[in-house]
Short mmCIF file of the C-alpha atoms (twelve columns), coordinates in Angstrom:
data_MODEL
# 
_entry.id   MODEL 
# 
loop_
_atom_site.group_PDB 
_atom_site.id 
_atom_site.type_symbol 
_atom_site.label_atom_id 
_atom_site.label_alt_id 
_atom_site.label_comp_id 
_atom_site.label_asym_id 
_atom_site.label_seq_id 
_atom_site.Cartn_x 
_atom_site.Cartn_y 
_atom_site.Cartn_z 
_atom_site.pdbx_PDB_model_num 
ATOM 1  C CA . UNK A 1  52.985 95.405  184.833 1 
ATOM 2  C CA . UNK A 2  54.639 96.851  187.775 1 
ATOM 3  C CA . UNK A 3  55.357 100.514 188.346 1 
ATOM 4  C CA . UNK A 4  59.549 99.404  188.344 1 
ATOM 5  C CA . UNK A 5  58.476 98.066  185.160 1 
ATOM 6  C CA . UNK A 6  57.027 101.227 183.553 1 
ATOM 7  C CA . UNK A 7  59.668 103.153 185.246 1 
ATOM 8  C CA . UNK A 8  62.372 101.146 183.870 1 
ATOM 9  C CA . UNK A 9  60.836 101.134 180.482 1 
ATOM 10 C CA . UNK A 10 60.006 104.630 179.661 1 
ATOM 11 C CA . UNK A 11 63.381 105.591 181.305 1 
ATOM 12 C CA . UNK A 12 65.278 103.609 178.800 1 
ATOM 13 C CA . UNK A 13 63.017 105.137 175.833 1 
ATOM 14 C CA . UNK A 14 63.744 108.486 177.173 1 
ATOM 15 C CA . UNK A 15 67.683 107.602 176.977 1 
ATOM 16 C CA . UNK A 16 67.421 106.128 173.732 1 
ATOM 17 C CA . UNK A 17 65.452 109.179 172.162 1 
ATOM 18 C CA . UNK A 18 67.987 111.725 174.559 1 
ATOM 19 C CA . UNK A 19 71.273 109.542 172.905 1 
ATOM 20 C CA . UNK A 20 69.917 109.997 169.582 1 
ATOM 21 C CA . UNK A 21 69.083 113.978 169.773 1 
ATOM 22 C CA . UNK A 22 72.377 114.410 171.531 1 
ATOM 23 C CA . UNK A 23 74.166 112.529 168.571 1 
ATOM 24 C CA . UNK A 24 72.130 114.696 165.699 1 
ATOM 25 C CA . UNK A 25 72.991 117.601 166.852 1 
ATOM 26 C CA . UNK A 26 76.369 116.813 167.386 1 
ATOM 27 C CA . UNK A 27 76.525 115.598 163.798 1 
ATOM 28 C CA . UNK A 28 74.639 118.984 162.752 1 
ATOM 29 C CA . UNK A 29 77.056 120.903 163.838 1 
ATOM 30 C CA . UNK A 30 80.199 118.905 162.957 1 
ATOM 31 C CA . UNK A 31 78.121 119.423 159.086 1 
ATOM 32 C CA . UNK A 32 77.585 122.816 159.307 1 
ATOM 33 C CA . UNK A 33 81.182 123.912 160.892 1 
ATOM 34 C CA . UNK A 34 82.258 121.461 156.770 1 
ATOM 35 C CA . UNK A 35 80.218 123.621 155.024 1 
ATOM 36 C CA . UNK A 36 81.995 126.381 156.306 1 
ATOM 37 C CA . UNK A 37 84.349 125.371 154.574 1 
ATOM 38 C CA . UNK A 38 84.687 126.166 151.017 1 
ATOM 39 C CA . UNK A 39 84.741 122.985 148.624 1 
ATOM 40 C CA . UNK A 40 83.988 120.671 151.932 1 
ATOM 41 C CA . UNK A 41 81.351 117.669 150.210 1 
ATOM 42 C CA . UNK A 42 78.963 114.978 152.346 1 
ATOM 43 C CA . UNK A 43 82.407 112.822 152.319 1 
ATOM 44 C CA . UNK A 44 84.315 115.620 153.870 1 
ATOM 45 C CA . UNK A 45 82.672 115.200 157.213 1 
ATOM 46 C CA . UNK A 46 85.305 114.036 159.645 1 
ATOM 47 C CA . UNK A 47 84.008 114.907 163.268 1 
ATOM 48 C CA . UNK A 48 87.264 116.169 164.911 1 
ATOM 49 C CA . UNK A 49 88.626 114.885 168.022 1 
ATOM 50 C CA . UNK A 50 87.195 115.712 171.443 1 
ATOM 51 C CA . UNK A 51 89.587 116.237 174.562 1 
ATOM 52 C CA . UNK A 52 89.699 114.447 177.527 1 
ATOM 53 C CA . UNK A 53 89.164 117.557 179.793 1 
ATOM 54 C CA . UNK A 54 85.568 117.509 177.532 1 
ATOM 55 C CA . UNK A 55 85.103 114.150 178.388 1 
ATOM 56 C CA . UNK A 56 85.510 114.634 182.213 1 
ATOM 57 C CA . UNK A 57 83.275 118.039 182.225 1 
ATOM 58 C CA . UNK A 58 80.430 116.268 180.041 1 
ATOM 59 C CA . UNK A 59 81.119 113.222 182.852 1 
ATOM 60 C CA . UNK A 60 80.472 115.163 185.579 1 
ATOM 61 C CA . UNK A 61 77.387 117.162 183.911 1 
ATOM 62 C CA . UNK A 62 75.846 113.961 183.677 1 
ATOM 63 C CA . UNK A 63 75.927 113.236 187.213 1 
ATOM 64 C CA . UNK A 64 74.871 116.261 188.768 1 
ATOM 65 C CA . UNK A 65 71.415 115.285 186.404 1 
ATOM 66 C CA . UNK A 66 71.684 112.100 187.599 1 
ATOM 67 C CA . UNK A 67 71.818 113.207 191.406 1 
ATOM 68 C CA . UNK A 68 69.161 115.671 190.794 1 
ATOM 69 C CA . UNK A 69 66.714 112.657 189.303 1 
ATOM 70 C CA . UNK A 70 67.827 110.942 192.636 1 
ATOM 71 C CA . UNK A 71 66.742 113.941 194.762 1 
ATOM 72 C CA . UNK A 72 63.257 113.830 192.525 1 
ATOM 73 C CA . UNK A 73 62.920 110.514 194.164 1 
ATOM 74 C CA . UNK A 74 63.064 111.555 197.707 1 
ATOM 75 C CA . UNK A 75 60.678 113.943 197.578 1 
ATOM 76 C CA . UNK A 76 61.520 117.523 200.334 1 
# 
């Protein structure tokens, strides 16, 4: 197996196991900001909307640690 291979492959487990983490806590704290409030049951979980101005900061987060994996790459 080639070292783009093993690159490639523990890249996209590290993704997958990022997405997931990223989406449980997101979930945990949509859950916990129900429970809040009072009479709010497992069905009353509605994760509320999320604005594009979010969106675009969370977009642009993700490419500055993208760039900064790049830079990893080129060594100083």
């Amino acid at each position: 197996m080639s070292v783009r291979t093993k690159a490639l492959i523990i890249g996209g487990v590290a993704g997958a196991a990022l997405g997931v983490a990223a989406a449980w806590l997101f979930m945990r704290s949509v859950e916990e900001e129900a429970l809040a409030v009072e009479g709010a049951g497992e069905e009353a979980v509605v994760p509320r909307t999320i604005g594009v101005g979010q969106v675009v900061r969370l977009g642009i987060s993700i490419l500055g640690v993208l760039r900064q994996i790049v830079d990893l790459g080129r060594g100083e």
